[in-house]
DSSP file (Angstrom, degrees, kcal/mol; ACC not computed):
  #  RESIDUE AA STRUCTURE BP1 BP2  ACC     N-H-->O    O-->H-N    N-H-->O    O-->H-N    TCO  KAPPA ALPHA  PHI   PSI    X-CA   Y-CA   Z-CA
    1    1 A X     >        0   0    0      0, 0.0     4,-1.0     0, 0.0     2,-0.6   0.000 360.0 360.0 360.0 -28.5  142.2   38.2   51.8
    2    2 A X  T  4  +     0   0    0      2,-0.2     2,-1.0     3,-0.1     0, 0.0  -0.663 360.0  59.9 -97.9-175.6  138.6   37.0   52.2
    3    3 A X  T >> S+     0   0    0     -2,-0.6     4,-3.1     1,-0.0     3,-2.0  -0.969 113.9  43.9  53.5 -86.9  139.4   35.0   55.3
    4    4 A X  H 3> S+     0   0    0     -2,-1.0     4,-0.6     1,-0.3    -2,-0.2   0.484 107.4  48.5 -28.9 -40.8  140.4   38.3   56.5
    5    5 A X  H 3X S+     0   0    0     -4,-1.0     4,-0.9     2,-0.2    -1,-0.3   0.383 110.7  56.4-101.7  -9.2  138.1   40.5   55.7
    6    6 A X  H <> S+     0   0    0     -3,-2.0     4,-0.9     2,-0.2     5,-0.3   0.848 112.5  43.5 -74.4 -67.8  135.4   37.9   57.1
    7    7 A X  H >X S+     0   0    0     -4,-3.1     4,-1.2     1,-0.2     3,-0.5   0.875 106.3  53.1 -71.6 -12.0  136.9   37.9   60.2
    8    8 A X  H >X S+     0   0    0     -4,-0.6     4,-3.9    -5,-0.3     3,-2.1   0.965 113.2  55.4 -64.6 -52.5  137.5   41.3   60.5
    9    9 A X  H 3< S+     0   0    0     -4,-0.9    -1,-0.2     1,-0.2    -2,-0.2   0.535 100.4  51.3 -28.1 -26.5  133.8   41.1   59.8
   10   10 A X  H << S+     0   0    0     -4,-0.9     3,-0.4    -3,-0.5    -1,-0.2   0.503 110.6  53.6-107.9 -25.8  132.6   38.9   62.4
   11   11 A X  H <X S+     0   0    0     -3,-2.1     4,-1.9    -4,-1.2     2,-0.5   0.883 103.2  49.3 -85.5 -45.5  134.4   41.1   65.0
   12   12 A X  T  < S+     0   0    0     -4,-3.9    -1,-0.3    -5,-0.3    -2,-0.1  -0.288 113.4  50.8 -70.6  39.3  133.1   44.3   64.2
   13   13 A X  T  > S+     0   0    0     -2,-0.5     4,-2.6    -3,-0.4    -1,-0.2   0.009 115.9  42.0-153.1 -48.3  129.5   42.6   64.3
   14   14 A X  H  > S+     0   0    0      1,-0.3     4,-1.0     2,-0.2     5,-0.3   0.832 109.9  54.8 -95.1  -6.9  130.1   41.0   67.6
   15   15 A X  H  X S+     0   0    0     -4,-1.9     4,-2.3     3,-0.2     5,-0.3   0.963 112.9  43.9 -74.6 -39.8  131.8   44.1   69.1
   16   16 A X  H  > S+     0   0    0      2,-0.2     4,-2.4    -5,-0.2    -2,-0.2   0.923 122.0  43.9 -59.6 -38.0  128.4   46.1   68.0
   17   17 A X  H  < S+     0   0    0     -4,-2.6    -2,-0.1     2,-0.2    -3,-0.1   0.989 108.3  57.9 -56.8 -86.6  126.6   43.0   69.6
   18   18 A X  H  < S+     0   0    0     -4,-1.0    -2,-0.2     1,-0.2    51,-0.2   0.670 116.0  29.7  13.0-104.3  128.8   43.0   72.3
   19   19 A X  H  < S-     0   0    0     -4,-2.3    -1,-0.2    -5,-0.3    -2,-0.2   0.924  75.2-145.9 -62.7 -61.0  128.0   46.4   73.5
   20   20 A X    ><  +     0   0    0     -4,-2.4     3,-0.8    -5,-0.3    -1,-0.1  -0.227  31.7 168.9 124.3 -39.7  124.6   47.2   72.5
   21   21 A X  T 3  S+     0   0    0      1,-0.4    -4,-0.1    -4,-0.1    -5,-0.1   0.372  72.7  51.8 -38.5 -54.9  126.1   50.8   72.1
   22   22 A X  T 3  S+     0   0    0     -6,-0.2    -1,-0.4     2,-0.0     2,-0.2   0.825 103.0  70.5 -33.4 -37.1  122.3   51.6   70.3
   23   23 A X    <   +     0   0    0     -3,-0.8     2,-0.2     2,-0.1    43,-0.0  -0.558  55.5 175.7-117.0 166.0  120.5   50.4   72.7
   24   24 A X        +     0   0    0     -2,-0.2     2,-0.1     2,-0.0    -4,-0.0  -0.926  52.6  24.3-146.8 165.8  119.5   51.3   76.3
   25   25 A X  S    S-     0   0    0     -2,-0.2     2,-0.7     2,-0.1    40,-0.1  -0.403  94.4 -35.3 109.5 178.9  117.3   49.8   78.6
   26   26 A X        +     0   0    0     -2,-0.1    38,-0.3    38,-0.1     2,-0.2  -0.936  59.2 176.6-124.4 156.5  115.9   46.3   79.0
   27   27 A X  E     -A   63   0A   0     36,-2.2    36,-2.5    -2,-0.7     2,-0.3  -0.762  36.2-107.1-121.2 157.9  115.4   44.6   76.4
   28   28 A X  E     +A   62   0A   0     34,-0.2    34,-0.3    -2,-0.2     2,-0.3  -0.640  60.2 139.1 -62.0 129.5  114.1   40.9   75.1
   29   29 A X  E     -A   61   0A   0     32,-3.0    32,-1.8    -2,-0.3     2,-0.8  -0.990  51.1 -82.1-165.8-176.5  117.3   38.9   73.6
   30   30 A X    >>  -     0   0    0     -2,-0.3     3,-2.0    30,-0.2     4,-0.7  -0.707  15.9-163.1-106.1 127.4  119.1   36.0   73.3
   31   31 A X  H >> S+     0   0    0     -2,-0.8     3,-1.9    28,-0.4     4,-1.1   0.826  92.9  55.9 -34.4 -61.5  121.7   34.5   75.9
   32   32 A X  H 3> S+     0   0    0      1,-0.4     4,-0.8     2,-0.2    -1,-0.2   0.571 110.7  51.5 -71.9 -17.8  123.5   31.9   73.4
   33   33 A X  H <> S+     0   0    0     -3,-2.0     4,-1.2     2,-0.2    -1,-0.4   0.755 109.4  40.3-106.8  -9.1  124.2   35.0   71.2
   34   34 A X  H <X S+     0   0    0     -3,-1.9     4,-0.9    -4,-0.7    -2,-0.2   0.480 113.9  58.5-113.4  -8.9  125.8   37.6   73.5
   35   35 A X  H  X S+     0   0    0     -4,-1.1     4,-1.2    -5,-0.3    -2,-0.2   0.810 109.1  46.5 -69.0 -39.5  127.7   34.4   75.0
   36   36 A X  H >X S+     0   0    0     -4,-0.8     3,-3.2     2,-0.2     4,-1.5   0.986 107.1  61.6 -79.7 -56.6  129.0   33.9   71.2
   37   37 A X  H 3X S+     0   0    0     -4,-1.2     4,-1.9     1,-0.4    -1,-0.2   0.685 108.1  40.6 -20.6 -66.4  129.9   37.7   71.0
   38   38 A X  H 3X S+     0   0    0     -4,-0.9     4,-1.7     1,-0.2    -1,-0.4   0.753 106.4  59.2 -80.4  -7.5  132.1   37.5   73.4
   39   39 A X  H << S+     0   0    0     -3,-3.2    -2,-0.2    -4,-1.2    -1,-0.2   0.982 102.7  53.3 -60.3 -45.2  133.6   34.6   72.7
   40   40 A X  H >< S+     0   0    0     -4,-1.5     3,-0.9     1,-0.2     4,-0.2   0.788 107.6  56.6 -61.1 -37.2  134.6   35.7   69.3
   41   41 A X  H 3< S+     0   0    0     -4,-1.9    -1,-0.2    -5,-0.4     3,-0.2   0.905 109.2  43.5 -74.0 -25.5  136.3   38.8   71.1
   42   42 A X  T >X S+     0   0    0     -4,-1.7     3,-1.7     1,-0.2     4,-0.7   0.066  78.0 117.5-102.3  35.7  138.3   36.9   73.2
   43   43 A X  T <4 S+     0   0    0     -3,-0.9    -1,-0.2     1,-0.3    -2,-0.1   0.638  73.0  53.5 -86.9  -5.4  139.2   34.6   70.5
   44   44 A X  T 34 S+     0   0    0     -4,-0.2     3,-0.3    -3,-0.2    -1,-0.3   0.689 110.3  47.6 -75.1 -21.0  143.0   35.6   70.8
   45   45 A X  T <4 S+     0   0    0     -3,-1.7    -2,-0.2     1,-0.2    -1,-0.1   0.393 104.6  65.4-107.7   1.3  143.1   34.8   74.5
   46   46 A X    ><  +     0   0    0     -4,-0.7     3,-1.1    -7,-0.1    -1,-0.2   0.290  67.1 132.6-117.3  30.4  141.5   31.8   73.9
   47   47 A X  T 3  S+     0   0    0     -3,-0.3     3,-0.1     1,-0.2    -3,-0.1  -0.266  75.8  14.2 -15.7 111.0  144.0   30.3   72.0
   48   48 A X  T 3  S+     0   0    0      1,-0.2     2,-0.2    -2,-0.1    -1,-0.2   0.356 104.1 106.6  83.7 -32.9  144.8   26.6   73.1
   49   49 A X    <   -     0   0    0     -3,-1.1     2,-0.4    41,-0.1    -1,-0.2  -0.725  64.2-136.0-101.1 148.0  141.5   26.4   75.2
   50   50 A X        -     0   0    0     41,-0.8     2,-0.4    -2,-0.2    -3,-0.1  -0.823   6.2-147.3-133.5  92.8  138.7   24.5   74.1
   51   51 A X        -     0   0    0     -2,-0.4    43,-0.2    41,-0.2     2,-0.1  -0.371   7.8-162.4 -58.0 106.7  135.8   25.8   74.4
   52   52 A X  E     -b   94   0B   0     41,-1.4    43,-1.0    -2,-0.4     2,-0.4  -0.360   7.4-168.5-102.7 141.3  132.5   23.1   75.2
   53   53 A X  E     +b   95   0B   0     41,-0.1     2,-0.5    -2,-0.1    43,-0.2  -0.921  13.9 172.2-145.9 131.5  128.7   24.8   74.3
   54   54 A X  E     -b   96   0B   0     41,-1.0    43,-0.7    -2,-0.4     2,-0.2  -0.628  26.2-178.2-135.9  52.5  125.6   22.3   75.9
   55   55 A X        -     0   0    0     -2,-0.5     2,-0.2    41,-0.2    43,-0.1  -0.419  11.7-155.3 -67.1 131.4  123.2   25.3   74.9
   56   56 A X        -     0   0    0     -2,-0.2     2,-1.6     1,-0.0    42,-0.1  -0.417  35.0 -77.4 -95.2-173.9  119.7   24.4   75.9
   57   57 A X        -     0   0    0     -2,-0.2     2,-0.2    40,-0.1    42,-0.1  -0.663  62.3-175.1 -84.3  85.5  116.2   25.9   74.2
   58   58 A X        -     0   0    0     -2,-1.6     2,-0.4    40,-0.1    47,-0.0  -0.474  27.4-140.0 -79.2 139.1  116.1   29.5   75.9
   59   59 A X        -     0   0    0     -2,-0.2     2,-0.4   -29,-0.0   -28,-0.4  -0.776  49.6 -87.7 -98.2 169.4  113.4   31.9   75.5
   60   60 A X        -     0   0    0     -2,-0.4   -30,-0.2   -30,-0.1   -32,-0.0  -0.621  47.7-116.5 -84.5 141.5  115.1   35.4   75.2
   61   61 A X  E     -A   29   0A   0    -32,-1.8   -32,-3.0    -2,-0.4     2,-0.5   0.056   3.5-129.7 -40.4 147.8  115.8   37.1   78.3
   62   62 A X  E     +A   28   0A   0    -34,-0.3     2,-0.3     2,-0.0   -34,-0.2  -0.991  66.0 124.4 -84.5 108.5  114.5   40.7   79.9
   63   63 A X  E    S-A   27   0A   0    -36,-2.5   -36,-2.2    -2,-0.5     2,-0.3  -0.981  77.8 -99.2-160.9 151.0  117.8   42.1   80.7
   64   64 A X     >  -     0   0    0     -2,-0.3     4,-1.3   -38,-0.3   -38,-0.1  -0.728  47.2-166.2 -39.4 134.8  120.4   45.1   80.2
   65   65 A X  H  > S+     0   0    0     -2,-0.3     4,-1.4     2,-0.1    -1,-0.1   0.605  85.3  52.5-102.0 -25.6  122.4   43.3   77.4
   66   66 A X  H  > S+     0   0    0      3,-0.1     4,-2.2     2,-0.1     5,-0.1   0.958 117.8  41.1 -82.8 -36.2  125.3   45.3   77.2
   67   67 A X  H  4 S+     0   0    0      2,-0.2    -2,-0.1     1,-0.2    -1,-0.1   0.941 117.5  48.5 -33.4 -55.6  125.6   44.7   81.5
   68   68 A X  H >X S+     0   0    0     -4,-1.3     4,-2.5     1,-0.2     3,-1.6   0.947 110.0  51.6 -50.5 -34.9  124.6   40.9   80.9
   69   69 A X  H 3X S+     0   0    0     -4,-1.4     4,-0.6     1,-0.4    -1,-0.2   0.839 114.6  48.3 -77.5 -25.9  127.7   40.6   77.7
   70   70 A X  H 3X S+     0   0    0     -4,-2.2     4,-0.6     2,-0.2    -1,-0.4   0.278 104.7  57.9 -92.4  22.4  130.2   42.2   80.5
   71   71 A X  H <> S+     0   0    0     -3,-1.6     4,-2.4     2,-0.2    -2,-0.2   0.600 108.2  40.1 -80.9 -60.0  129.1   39.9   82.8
   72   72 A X  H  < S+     0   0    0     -4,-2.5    -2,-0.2     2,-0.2    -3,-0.1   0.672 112.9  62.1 -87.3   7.4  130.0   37.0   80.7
   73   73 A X  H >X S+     0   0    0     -4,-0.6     4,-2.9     2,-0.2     3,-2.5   0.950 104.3  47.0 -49.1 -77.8  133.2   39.0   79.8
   74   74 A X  H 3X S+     0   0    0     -4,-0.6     4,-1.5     1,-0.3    -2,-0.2   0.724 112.4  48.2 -61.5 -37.2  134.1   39.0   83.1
   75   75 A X  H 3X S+     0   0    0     -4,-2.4     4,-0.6     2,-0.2    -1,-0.3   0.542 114.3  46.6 -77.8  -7.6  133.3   34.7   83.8
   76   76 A X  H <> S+     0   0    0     -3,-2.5     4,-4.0     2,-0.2     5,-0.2   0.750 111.4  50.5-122.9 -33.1  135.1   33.6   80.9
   77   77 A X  H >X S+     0   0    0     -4,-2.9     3,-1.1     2,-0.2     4,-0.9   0.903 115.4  44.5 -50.6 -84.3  138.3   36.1   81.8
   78   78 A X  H >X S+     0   0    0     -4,-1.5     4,-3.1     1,-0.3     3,-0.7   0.703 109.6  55.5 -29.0 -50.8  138.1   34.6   85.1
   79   79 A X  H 3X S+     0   0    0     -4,-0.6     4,-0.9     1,-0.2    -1,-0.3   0.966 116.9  42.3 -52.3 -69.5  137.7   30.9   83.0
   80   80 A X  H << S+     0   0    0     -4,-4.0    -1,-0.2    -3,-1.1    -2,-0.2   0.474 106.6  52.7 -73.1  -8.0  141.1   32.0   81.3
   81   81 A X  H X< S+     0   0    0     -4,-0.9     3,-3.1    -3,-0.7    -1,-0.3   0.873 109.3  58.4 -76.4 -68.4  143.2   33.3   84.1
   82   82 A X  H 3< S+     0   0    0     -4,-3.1    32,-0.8     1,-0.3    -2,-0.2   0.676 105.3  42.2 -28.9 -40.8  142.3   30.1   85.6
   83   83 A X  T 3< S+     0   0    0     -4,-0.9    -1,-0.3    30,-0.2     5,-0.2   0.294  84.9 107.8 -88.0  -0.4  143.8   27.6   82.7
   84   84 A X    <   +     0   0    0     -3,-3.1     2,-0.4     3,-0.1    -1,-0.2   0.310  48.3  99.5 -84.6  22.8  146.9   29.9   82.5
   85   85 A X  S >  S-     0   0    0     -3,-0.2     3,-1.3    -2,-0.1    -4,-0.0  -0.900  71.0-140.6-120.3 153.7  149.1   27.4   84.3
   86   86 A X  T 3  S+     0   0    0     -2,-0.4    -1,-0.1     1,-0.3    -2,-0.1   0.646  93.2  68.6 -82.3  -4.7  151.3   25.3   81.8
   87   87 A X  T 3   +     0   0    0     -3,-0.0     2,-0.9     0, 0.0    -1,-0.3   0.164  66.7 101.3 -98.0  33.0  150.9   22.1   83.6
   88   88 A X    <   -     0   0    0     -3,-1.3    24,-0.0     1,-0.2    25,-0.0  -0.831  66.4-147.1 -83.5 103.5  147.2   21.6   82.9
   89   89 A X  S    S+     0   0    0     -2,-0.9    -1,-0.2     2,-0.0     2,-0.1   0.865  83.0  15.2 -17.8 -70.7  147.1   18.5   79.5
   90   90 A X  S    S-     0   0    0     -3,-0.1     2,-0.3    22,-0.1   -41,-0.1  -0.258  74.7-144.9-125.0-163.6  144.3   20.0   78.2
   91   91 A X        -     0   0    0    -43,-0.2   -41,-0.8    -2,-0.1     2,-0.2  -0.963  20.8-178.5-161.7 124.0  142.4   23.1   78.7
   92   92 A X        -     0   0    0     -2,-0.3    20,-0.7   -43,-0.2     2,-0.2  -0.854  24.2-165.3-177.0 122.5  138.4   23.6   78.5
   93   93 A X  E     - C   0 111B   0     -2,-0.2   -41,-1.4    18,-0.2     2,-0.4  -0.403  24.6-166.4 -70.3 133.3  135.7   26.2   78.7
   94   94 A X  E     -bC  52 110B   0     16,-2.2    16,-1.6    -2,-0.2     2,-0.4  -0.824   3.8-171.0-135.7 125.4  132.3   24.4   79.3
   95   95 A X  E     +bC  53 109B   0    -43,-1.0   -41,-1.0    -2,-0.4     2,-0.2  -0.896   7.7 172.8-109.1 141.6  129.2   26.2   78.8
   96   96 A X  E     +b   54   0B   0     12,-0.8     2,-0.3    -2,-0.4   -41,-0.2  -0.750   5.3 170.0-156.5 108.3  125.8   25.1   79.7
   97   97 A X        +     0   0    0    -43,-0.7     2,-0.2    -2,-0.2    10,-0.2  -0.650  12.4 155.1-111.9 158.2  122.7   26.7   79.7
   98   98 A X        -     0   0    0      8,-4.8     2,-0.2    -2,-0.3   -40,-0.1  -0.885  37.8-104.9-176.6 152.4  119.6   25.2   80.0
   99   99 A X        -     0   0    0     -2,-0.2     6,-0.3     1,-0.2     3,-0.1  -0.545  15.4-171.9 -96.1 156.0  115.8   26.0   81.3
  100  100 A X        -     0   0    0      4,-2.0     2,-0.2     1,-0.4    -1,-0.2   0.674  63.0 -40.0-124.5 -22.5  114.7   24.8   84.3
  101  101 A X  B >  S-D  104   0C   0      3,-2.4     3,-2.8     1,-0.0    -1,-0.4  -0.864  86.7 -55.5 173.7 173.1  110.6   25.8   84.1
  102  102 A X  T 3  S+     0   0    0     -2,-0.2     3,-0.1     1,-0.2    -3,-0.0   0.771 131.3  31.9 -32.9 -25.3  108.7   28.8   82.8
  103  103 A X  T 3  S+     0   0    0      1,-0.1     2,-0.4     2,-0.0    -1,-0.2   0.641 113.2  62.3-111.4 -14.0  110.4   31.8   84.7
  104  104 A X  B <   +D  101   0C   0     -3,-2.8    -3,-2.4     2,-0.0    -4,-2.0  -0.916  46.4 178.9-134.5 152.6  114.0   30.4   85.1
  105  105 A X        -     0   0    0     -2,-0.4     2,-0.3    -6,-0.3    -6,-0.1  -0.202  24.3-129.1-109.2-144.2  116.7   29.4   83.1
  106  106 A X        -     0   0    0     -2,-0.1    -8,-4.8    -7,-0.1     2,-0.2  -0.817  15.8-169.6-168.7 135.2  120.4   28.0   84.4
  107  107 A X        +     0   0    0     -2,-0.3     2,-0.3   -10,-0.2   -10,-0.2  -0.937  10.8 174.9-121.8 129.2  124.1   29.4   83.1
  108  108 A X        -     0   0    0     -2,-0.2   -12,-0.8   -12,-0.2     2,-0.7  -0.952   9.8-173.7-141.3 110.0  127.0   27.4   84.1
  109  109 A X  E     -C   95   0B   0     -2,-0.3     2,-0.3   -14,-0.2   -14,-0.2  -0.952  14.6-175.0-115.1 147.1  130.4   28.3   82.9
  110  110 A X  E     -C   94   0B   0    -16,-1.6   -16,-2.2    -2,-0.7     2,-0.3  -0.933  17.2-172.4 -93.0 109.1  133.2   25.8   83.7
  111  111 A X  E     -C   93   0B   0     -2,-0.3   -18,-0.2   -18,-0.2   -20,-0.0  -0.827  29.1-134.3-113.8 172.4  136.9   25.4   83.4
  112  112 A X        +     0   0    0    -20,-0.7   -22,-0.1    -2,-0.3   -19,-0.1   0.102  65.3 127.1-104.6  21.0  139.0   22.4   84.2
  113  113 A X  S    S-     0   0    0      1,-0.1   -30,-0.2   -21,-0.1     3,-0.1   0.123  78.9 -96.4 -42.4 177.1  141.7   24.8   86.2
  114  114 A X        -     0   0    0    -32,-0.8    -1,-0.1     1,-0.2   -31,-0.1   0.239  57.9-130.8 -76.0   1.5  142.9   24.2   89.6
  115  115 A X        -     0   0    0    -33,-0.1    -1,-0.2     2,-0.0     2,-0.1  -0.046  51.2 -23.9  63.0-174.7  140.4   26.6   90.9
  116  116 A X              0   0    0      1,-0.1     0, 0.0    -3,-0.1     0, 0.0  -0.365 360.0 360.0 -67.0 136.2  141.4   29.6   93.6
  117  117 A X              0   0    0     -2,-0.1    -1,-0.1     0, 0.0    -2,-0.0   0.710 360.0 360.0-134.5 360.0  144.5   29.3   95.8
């Protein structure tokens, strides 16, 4: 029952994250956490997939946050559509952020799918 009530916990935290629904604007924050946010929301569709995380040292971002977190909604759906054929062995998300000099970073998400055909 606390298992449960944890994760129920964890969701409702990343779903507030997740959205921002407080907030407007842009704001300072941090990539690596509105990447986990959603991860933990799609953690039923990512079932079977194995998710890889190469986080680099980020400063936090100037961004919309709830725009950026549907952003990476939208890449990691893409990531899972992608794996959704039954003849793959394995199955694997890789994420890798990492900074590249004072004013830019780099986000790279990855799947091992077959790509578009």
């Amino acid at each position: 029952m606390r298992a449960g009530a944890e994760r129920i916990h964890q969701i409702v935290l990343s779903l507030r994250n997740f959205s921002r629904l407080d907030e407007t604007g842009v704001k300072a924050v941090n990539l690596h956490d509105g990447i986990e946010s959603t991860i933990i929301i799609l953690t039923q569709r990512l079932q079977g997939i194995r998710i890889v995380r190469q986080y680099g040292d980020l400063p936090k971002i100037e961004c919309q946050p709830a725009q950026l977190n549907q952003v990476f909604m939208n890449l990691l759906m893409n990531a899972i559509e992608a794996l959704a054929s039954p003849n793959l062995p394995t199955k694997e998300i890789t994420i890798h952020s990492d900074r590249i000099n004072e004013t830019e970073i780099q986000l790279q998400i990855r799947d091992n799918g077959c790509g578009m055909i």
